[in-house]
C-alpha positions in Angstrom: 109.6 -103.1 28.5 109.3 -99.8 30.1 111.2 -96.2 30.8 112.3 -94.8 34.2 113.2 -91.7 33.9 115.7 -89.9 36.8 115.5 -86.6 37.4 118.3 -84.6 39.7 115.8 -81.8 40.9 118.4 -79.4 41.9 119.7 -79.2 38.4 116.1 -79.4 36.9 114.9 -76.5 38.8 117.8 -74.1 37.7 117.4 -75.2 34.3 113.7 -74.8 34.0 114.2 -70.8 35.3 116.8 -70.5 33.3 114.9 -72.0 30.0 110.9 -71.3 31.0 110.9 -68.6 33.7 109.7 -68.4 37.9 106.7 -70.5 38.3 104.5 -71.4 41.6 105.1 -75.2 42.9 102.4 -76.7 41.0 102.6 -75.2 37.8 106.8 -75.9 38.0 105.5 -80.3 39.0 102.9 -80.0 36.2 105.6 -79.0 34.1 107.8 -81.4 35.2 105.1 -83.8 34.0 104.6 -83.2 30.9 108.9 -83.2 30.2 108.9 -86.1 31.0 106.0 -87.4 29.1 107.1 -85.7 26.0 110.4 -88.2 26.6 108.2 -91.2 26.4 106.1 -90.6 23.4 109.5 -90.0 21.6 110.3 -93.4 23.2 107.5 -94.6 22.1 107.8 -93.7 18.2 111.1 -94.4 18.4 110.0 -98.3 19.7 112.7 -98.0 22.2 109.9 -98.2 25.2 106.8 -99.6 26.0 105.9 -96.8 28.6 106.6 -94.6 31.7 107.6 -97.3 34.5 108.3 -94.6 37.1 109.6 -90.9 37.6 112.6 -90.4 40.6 113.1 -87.1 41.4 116.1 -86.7 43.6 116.7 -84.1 45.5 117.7 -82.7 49.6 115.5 -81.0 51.9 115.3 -77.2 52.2 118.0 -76.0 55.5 114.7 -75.0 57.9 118.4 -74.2 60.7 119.5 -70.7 60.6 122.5 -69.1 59.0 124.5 -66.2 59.5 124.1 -63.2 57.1 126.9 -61.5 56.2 124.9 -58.6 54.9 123.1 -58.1 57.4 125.5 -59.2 60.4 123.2 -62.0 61.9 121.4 -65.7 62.2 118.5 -65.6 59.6 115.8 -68.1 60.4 115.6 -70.5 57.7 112.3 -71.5 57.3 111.3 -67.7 56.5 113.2 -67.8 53.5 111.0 -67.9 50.4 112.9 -70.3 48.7 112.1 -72.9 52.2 108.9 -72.5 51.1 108.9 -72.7 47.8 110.8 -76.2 47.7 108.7 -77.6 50.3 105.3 -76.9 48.6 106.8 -78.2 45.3 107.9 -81.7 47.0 103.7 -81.7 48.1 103.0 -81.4 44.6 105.5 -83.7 43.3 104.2 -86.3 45.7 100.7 -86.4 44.4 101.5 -86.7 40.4 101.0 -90.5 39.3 104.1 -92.9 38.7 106.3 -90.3 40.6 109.0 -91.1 43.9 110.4 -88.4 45.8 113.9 -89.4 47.1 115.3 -86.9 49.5 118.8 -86.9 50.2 120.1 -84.4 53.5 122.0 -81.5 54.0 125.6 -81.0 55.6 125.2 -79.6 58.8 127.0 -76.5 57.7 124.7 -73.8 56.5 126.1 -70.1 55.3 125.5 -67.6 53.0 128.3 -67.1 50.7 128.6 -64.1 48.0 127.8 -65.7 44.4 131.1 -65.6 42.5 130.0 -63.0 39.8 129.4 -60.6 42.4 132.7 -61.4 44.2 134.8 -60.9 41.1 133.1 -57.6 40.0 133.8 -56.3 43.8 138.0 -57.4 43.3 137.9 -55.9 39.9 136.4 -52.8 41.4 133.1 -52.9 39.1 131.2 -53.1 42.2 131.6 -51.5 46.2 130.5 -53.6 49.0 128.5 -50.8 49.7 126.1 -51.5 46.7 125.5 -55.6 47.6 122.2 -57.1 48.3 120.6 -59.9 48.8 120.7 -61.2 45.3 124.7 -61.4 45.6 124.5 -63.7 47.9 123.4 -67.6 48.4 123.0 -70.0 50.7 126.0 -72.6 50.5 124.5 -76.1 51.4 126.1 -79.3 50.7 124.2 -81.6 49.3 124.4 -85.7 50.5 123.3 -88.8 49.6 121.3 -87.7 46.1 123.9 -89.7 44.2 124.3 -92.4 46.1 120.4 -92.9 45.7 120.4 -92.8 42.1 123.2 -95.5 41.7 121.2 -97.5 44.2 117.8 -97.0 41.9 119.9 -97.8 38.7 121.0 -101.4 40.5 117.8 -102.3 41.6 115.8 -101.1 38.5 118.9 -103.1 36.2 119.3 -106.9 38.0 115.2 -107.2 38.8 114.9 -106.0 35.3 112.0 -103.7 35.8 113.3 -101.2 33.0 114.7 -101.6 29.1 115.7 -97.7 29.5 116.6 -95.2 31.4 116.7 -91.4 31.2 118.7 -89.4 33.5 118.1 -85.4 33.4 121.3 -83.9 34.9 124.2 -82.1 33.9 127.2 -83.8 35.4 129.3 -86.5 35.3 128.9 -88.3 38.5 126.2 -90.5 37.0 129.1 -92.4 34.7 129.8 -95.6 36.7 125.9 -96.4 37.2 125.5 -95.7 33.8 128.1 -98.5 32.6 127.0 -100.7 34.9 123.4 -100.5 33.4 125.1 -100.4 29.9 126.6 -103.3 30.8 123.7 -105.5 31.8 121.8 -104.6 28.3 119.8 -101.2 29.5 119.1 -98.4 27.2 120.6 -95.4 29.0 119.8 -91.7 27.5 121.0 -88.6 29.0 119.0 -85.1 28.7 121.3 -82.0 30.0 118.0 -79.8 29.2 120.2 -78.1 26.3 123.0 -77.8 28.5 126.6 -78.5 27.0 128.1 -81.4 28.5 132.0 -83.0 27.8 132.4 -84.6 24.4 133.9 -87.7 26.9 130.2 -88.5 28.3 129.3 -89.5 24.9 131.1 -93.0 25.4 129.3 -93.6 28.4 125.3 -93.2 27.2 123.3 -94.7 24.2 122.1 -92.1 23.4 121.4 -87.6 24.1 118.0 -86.2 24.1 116.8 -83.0 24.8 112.7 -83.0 23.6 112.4 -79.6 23.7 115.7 -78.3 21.3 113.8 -75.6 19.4 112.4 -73.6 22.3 114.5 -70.7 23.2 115.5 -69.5 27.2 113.1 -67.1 28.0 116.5 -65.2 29.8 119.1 -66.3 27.2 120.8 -63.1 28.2 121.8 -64.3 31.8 123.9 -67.2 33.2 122.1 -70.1 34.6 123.0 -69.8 38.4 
């Protein structure tokens, strides 16, 4: 039978900076691609798979609102912001690669940017003034809804009209564990790929199996955190 693999953009597109550098839309969705191909010709060798059924990447629209600043002591407009349209062109792209489904979730209708932690602690440890912040200290705090609830919905439907012998999920967290047993339960193959990513030793129980195709290629910024 065949492979659906799950992808939870928000995670993939940190990891992917992190690991492979800033890209433009298409060239981050052809990459994309050609992941998750490389996990189905290792499903393939491995006789674990018969092909790609389907690629679901999950993810929630970009806040287009505004938000205050506390920088700059005002409402920015959204839909300016570079990173509005940089996830809005990548969903185009993602929409036109074969055998892929874009499942938006939505946003909480809070929106505000936030300092990033590491800046906040090196300001109370006196490392840093607030005099010397910018821009880059700061993020936009958005709450996420309805991504998970989408995958576990996927899982069900792909598990009882048997569509799928396997599944791979690329994420890095543990909310995926109770769709996961139920499709370990009803005889599916379910991989994980954390995209080199430690997870807890716990998970383990919960999946058939950890994959990551692309071990042996170093983060192009292994000297910064993945945020």
């Amino acid at each position: 039978m065949l492979t659906a693999i799950m992808v939870d953009g928000g995670f993939y597109r940190k990891r992917a900076k992190y690991l492979w550098g800033d890209k433009d839309p298409k060239s981050r969705a052809d990459e994309l691609s050609s992941y998750c191909l490389e996990h189905i010709k290792i499903a393939k060798r491995l006789e674990e798979s018969d092909g790609l059924y389907r690629v679901f990447y999950y993810d929630s629209p970009s806040a287009s609102g505004s938000a205050y600043h506390p920088l700059h002591k005002k409402n920015l407009n959204l839909k300016t912001n570079a990173v509005y349209q940089w996830t809005n062109s990548s969903y185009e792209e993602i929409k036109r690669k074969r055998k892929f489904a874009l499942r938006l979730g939505w946003l909480s209708s809070a929106t505000e940017f936030i300092i990033k932690p590491d800046s906040l602690r090196d300001v109370l440890n006196g490392k840093r003034t607030l005099e010397s912040l910018t821009d880059f200290d700061f993020k936009l705090d958005i709450k996420q809804k309805g991504v998970d609830m989408k995958i576990g919905i996927d899982i069900s439907s792909l598990v009882f009209k048997k569509q799928v012998s396997q599944i791979i999920l690329i994420a890095g967290d543990s909310d995926f564990v109770p769709a996961a047993k139920q499709a370990r339960r009803e005889g599916i193959d379910f991989i994980l790929d954390s995209m080199g990513q430690g997870i807890d030793q716990k998970l383990y129980e919960h999946i058939d199996g950890f994959r990551y195709p692309r071990n042996k290629i170093k983060p192009m910024t292994s000297n910064k955190r993945d945020t």
